[in-house]
N, CA, C and O of each residue as an XYZ file, in Angstrom:
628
protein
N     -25.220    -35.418    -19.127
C     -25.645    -35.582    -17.744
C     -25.922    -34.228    -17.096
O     -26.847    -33.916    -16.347
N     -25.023    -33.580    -17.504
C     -25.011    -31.967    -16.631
C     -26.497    -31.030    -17.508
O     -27.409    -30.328    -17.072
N     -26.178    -31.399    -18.613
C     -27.979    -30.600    -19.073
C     -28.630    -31.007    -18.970
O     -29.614    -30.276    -19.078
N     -28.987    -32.530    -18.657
C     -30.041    -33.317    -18.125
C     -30.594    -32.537    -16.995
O     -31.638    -31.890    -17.066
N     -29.920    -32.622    -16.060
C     -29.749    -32.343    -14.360
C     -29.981    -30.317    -14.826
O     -31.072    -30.050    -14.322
N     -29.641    -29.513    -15.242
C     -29.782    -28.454    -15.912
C     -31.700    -27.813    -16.319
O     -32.541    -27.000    -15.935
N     -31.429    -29.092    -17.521
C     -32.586    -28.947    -17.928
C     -34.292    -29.392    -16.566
O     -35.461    -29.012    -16.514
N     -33.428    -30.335    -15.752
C     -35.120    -30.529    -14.831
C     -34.948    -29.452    -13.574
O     -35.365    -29.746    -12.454
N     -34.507    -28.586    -13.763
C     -34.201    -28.015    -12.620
C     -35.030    -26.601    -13.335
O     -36.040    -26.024    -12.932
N     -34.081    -26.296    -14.657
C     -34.948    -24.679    -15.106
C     -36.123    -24.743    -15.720
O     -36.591    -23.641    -16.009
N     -36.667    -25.543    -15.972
C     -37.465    -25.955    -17.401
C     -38.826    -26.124    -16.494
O     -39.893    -25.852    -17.046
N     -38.835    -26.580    -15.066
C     -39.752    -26.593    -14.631
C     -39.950    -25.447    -13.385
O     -40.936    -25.396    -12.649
N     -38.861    -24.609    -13.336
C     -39.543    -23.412    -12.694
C     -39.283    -22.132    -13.672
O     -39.341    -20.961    -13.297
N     -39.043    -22.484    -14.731
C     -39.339    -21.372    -15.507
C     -40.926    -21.690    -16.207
O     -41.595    -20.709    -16.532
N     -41.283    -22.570    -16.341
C     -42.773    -23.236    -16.869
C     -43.792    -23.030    -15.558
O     -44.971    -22.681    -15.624
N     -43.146    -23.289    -14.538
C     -44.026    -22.428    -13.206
C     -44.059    -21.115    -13.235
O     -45.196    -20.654    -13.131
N     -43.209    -20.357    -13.341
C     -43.072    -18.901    -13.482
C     -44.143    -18.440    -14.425
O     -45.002    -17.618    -14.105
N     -44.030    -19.137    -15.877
C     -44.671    -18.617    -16.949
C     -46.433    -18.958    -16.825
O     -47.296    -18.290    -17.395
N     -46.636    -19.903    -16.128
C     -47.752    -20.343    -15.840
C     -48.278    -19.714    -15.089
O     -49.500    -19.732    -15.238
N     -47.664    -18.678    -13.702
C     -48.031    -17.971    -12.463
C     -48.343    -16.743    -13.765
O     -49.270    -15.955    -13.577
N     -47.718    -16.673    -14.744
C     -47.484    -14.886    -15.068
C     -48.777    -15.019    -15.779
O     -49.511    -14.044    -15.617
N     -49.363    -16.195    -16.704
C     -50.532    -16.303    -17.345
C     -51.660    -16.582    -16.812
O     -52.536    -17.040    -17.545
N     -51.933    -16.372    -15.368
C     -52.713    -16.586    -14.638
C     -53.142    -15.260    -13.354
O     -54.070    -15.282    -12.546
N     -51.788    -13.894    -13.621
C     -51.900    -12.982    -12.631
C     -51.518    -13.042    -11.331
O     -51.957    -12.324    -10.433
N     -50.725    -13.872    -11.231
C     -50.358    -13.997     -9.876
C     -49.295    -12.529     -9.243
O     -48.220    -12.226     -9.760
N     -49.664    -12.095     -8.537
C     -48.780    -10.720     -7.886
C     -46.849    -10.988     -8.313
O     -46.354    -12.067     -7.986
N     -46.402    -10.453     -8.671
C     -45.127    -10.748     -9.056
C     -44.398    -11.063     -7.996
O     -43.377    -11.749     -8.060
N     -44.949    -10.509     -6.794
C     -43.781    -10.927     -5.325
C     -43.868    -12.265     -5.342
O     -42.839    -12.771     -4.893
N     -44.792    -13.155     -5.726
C     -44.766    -14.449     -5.690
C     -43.953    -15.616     -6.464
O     -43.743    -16.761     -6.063
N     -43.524    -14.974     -7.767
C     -43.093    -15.859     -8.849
C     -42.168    -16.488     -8.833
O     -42.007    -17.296     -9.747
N     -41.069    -16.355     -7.658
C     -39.980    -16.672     -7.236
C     -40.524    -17.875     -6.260
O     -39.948    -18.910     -6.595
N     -41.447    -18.110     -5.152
C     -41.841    -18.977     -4.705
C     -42.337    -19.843     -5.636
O     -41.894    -20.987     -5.739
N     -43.471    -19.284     -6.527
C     -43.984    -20.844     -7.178
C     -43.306    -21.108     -8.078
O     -43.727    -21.964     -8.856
N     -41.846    -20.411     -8.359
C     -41.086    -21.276     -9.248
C     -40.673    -22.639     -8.126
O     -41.231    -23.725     -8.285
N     -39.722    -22.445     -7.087
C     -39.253    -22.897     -6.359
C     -40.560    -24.303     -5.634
O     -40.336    -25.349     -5.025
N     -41.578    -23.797     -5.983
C     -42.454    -24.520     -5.540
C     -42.893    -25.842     -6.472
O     -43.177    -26.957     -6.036
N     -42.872    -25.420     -7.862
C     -43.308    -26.415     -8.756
C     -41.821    -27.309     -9.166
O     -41.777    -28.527     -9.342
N     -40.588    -26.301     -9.264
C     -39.436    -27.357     -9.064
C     -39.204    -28.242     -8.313
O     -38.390    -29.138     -8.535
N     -39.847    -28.131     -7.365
C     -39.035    -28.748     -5.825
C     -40.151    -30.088     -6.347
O     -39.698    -31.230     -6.435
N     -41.255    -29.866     -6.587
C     -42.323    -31.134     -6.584
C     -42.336    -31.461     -8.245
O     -43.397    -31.871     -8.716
N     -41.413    -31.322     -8.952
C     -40.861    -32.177    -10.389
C     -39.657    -32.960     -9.961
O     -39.320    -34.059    -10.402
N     -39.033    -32.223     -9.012
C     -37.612    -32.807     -8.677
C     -37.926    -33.988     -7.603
O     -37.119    -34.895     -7.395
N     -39.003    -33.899     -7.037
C     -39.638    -35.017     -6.259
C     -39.973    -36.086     -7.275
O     -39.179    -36.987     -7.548
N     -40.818    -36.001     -7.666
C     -41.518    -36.796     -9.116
C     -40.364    -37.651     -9.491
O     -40.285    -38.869     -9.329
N     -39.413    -36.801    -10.050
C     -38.131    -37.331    -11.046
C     -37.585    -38.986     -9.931
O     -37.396    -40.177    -10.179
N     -37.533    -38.248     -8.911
C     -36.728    -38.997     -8.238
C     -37.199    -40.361     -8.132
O     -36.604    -41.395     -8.434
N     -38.487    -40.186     -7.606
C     -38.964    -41.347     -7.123
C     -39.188    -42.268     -8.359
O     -39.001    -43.484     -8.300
N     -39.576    -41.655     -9.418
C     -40.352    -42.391    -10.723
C     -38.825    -43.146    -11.253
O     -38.716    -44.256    -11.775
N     -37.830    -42.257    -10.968
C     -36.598    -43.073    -11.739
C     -35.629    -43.764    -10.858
O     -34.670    -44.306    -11.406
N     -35.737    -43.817     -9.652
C     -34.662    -44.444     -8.591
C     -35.493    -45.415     -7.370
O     -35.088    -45.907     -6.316
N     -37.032    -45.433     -8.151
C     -37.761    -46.552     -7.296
C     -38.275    -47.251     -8.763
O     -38.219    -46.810     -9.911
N     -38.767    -48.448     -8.255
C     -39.680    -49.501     -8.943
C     -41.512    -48.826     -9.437
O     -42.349    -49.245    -10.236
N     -41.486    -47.647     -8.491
C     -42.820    -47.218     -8.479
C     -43.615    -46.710    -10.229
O     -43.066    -46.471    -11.305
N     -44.750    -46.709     -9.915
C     -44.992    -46.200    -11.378
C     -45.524    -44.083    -11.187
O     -45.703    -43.331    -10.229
N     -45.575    -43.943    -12.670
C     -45.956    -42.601    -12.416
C     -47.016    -42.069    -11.826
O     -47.122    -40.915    -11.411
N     -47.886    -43.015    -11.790
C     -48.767    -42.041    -10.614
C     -48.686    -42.242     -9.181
O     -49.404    -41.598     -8.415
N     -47.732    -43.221     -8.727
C     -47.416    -42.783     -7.740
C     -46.174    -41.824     -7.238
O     -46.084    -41.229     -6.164
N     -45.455    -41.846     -8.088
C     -44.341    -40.656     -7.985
C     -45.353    -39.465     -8.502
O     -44.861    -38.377     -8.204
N     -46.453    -39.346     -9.096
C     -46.929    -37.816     -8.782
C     -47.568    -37.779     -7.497
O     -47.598    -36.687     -6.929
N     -48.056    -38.721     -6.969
C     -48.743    -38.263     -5.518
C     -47.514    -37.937     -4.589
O     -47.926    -37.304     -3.617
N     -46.233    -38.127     -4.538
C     -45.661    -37.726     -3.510
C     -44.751    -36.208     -4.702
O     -44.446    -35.283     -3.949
N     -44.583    -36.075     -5.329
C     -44.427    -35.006     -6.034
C     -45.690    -33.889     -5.505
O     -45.228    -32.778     -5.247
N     -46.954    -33.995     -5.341
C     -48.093    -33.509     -5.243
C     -48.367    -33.262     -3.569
O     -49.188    -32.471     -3.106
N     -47.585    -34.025     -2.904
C     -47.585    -33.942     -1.659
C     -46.722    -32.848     -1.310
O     -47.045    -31.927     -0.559
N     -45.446    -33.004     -1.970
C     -44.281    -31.623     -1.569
C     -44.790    -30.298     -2.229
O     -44.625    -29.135     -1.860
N     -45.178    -30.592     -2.857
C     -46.036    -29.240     -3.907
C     -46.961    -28.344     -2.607
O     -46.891    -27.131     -2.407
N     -47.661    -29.168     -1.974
C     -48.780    -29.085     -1.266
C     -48.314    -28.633     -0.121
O     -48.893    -27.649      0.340
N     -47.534    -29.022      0.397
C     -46.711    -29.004      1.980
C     -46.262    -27.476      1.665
O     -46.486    -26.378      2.174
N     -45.586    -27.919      0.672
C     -44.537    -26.456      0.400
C     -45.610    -25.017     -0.185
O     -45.523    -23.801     -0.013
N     -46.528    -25.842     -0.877
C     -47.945    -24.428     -0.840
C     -48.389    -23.470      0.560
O     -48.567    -22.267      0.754
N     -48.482    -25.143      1.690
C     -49.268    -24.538      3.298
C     -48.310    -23.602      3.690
O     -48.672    -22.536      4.189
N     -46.957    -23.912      3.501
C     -45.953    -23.464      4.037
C     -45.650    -21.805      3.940
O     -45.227    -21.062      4.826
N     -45.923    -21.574      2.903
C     -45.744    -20.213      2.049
C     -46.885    -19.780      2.123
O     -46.904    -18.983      1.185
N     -47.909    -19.746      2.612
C     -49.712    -19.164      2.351
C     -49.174    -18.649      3.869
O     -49.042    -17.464      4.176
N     -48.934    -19.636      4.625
C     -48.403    -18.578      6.356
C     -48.010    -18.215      6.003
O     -48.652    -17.282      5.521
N     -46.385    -18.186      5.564
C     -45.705    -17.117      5.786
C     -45.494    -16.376      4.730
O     -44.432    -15.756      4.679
N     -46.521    -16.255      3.564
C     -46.154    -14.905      2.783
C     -47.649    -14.274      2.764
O     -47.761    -13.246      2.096
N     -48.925    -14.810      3.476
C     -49.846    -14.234      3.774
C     -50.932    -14.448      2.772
O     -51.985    -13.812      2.734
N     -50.615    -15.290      2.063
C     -51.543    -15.129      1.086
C     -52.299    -16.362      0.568
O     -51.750    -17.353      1.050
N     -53.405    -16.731     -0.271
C     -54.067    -18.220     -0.738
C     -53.645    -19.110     -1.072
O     -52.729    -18.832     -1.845
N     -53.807    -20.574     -0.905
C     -52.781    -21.439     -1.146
C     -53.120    -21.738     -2.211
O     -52.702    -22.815     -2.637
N     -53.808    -21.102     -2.876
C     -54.012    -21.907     -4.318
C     -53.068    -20.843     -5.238
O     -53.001    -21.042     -6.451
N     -52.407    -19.809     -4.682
C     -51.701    -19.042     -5.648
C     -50.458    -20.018     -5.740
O     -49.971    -19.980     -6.870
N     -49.897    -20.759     -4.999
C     -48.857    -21.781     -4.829
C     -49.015    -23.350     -5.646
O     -48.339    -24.063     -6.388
N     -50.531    -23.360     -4.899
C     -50.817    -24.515     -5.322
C     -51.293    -24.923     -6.582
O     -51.357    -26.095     -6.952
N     -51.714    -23.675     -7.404
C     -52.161    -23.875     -9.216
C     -50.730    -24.159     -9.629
O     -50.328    -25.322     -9.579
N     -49.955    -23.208    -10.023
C     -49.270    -23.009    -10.320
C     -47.990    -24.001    -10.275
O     -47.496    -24.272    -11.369
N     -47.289    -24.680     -8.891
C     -47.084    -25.850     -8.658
C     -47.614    -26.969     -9.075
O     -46.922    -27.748     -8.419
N     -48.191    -27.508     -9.563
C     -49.005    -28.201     -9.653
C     -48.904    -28.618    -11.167
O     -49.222    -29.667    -11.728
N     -48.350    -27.434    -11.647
C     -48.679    -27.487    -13.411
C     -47.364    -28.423    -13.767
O     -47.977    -29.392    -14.217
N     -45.948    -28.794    -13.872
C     -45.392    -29.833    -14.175
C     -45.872    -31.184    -14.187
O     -45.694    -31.901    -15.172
N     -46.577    -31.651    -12.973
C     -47.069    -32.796    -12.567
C     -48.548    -32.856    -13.606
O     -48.649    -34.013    -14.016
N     -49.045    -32.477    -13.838
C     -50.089    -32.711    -14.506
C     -49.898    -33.731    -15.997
O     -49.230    -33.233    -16.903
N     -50.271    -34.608    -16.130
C     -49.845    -35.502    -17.365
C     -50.520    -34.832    -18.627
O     -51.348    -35.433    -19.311
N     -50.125    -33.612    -18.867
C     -50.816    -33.189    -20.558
C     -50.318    -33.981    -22.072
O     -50.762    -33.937    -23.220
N     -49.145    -34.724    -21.404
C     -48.891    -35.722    -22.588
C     -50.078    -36.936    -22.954
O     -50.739    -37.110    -23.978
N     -50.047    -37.557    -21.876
C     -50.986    -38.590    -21.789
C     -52.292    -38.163    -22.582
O     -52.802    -38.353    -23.686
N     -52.514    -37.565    -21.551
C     -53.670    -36.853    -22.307
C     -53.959    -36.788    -24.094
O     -54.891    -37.157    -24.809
N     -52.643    -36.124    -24.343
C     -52.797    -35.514    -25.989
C     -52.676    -37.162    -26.694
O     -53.430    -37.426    -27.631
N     -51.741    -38.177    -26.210
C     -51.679    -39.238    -26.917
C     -53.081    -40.356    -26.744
O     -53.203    -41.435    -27.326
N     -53.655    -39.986    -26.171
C     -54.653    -40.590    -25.472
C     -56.048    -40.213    -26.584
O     -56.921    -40.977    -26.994
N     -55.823    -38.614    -26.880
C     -56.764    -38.631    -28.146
C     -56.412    -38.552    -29.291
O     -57.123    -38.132    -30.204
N     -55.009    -39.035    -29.420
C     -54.081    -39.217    -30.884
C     -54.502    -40.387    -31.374
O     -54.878    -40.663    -32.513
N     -54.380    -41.242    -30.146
C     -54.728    -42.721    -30.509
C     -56.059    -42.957    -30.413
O     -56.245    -44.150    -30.656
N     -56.894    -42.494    -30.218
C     -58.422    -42.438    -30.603
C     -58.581    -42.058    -31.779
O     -59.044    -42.787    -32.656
N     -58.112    -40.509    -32.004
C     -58.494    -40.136    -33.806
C     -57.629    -41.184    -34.985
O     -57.874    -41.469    -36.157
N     -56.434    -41.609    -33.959
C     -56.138    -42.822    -35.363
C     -57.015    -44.409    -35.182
O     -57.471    -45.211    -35.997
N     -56.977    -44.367    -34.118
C     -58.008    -45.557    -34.269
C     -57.542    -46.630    -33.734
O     -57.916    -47.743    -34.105
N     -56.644    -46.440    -32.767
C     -55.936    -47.261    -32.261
C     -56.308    -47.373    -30.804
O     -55.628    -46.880    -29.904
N     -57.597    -48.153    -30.594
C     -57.917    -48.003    -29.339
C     -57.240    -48.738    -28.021
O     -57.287    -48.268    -26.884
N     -56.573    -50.033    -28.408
C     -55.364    -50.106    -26.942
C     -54.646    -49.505    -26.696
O     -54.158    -49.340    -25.578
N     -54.292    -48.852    -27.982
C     -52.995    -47.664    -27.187
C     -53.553    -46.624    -26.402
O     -52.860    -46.133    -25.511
N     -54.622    -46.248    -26.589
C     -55.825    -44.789    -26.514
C     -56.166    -45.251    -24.862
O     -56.239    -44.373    -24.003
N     -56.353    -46.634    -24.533
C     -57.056    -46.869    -23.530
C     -55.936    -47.074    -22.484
O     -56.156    -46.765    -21.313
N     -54.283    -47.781    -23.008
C     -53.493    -47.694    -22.373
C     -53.006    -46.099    -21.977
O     -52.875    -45.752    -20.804
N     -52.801    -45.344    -22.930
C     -52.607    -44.358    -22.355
C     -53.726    -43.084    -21.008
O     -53.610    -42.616    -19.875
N     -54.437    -43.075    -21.851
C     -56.152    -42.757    -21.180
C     -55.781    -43.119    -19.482
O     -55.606    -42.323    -18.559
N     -55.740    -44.575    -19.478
C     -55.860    -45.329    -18.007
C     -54.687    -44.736    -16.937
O     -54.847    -44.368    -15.773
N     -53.480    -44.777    -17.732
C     -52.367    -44.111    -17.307
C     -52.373    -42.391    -16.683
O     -51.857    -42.114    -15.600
N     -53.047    -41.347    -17.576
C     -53.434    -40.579    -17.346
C     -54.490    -40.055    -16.259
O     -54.530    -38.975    -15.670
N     -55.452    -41.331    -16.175
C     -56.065    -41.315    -15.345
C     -55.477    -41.262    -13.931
O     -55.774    -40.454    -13.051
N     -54.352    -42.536    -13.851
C     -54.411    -42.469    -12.415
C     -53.221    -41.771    -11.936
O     -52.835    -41.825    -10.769
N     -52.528    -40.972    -13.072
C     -52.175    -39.720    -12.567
C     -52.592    -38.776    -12.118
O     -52.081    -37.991    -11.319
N     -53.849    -38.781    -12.743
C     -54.569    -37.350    -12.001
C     -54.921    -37.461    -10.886
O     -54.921    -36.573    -10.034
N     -55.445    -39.162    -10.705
C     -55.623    -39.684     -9.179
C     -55.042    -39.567     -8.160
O     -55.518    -39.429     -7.033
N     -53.984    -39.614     -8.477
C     -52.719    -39.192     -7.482
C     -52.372    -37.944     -6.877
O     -52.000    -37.629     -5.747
N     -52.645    -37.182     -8.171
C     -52.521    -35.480     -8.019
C     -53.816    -35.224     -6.983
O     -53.629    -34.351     -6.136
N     -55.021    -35.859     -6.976
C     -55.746    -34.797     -6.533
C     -55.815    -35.796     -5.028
O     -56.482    -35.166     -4.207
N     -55.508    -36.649     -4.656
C     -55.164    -37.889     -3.722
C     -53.977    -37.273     -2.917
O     -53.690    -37.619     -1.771
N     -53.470    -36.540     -3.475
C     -52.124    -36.090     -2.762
C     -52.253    -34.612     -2.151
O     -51.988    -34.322     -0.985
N     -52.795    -33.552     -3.336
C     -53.297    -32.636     -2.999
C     -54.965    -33.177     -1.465
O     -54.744    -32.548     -0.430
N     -55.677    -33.672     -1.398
C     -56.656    -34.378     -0.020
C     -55.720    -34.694      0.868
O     -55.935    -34.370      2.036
N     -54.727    -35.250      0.601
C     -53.824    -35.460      2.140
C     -53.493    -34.507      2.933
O     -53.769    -34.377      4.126
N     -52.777    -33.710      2.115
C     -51.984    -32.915      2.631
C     -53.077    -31.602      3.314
O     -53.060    -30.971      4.371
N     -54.127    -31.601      1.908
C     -55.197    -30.160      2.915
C     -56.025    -30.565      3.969
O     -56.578    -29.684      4.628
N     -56.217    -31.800      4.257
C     -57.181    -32.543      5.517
C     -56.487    -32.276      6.781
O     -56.968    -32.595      7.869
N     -54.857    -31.431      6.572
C     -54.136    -31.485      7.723
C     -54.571    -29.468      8.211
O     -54.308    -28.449      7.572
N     -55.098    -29.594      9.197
C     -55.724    -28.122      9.560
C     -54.078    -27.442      9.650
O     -52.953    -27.939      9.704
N     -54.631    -26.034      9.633
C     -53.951    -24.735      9.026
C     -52.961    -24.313     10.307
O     -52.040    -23.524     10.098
N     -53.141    -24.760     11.376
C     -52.562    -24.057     12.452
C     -51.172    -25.328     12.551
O     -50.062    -25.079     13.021
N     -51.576    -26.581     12.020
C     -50.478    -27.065     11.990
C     -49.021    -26.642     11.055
O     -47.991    -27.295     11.222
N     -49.073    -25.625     10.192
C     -48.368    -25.358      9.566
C     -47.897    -23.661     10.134
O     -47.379    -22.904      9.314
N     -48.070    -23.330     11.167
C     -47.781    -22.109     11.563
C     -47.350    -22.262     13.061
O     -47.855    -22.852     14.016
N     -45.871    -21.268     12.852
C     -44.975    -21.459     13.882
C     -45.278    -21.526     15.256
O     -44.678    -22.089     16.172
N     -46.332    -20.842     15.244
C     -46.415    -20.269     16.957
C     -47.396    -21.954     17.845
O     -47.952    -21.999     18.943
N     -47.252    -22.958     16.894
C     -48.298    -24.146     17.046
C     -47.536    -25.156     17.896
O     -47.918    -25.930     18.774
N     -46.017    -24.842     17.220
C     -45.500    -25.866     17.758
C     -44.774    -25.485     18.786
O     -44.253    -26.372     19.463
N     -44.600    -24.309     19.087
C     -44.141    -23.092     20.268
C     -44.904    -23.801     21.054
O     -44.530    -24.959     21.244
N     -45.797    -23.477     21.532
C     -47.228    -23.632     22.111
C     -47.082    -25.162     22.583
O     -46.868    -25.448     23.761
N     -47.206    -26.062     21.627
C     -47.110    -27.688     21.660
C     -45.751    -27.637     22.749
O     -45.866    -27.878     23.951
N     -44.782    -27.366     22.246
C     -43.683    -27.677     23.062
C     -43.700    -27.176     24.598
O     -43.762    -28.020     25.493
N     -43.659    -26.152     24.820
C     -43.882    -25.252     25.998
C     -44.733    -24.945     26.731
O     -44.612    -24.412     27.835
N     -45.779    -25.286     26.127
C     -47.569    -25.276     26.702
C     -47.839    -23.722     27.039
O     -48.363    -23.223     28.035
N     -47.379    -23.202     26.031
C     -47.956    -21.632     26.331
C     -49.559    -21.717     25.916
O     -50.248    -22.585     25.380
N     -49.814    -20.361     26.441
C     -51.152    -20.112     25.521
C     -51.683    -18.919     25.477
O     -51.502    -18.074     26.354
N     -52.444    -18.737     24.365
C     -52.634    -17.529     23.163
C     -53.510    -16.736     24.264
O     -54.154    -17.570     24.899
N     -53.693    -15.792     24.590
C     -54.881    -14.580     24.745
C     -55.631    -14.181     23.904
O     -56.441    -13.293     24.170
């Protein structure tokens, strides 16, 4: 139980880390998109195993915290949200599916190929369904001085 709980915790921000480092991401960052792609596996986990739901919908809300937690960090560490958001992003991606999907094609086993395939599919659906939600929400909503402002009715010069 304890390396279970162990294992989904390091395994997917050390696989974020390694993914940020094979891609160039500035090193001040690697500590966020670890924290970033964990937090949205540890979402995933949850929902896919303590709801009725299926996996592609536990990646769209996995893909949603990924996303939130991308806007979040582009304010306040100044920088593109896609340095957060590649990188995050990479647990949730179904590369299994995928590989069994053309396992069972080269053997010849096309219901399994199409069951898996379909599955894969609407994981990705989710991913990029989740990632549209969350960026359709404009940029100033995720920066402090918005809700200052909202609350108090100041305003900017």
């Amino acid at each position: 139980m304890i390396r279970e709980v162990v294992a989904n915790v390091l395994c997917p921000f050390i696989g974020t880390i390694g993914y940020s480092v094979l891609y160039n991401v500035p090193r001040r960052y690697y500590l966020s998109c670890g924290m970033t792609g964990m937090a949205g596996w540890l979402v995933y986990l949850f929902v896919a195993k303590y709801t009725v739901l299926s996996a592609a919908v536990a990646s769209f809300f996995g893909t949603v915290v990924v996303v939130l937690i991308s806007r979040m960090l582009t304010v306040r560490l100044k920088c593109p949200v896609t340095v957060f958001l590649i990188s995050g992003i990479f647990p949730l991606v179904p590369g299994a599916g995928v590989y069994y999907t053309a396992y069972y094609l080269v053997m010849e086993q096309l219901n399994l190929a199409a069951q898996r395939g379909l599955e894969a599919i609407k994981v990705a659906f989710g991913i990029v369904l989740g990632i549209a939600v969350v960026l359709a929400v404009p940029r100033e909503f995720f920066q402090p001085g918005y809700w200052r402002q909202r609350k108090y009715g100041i305003r900017r010069k």
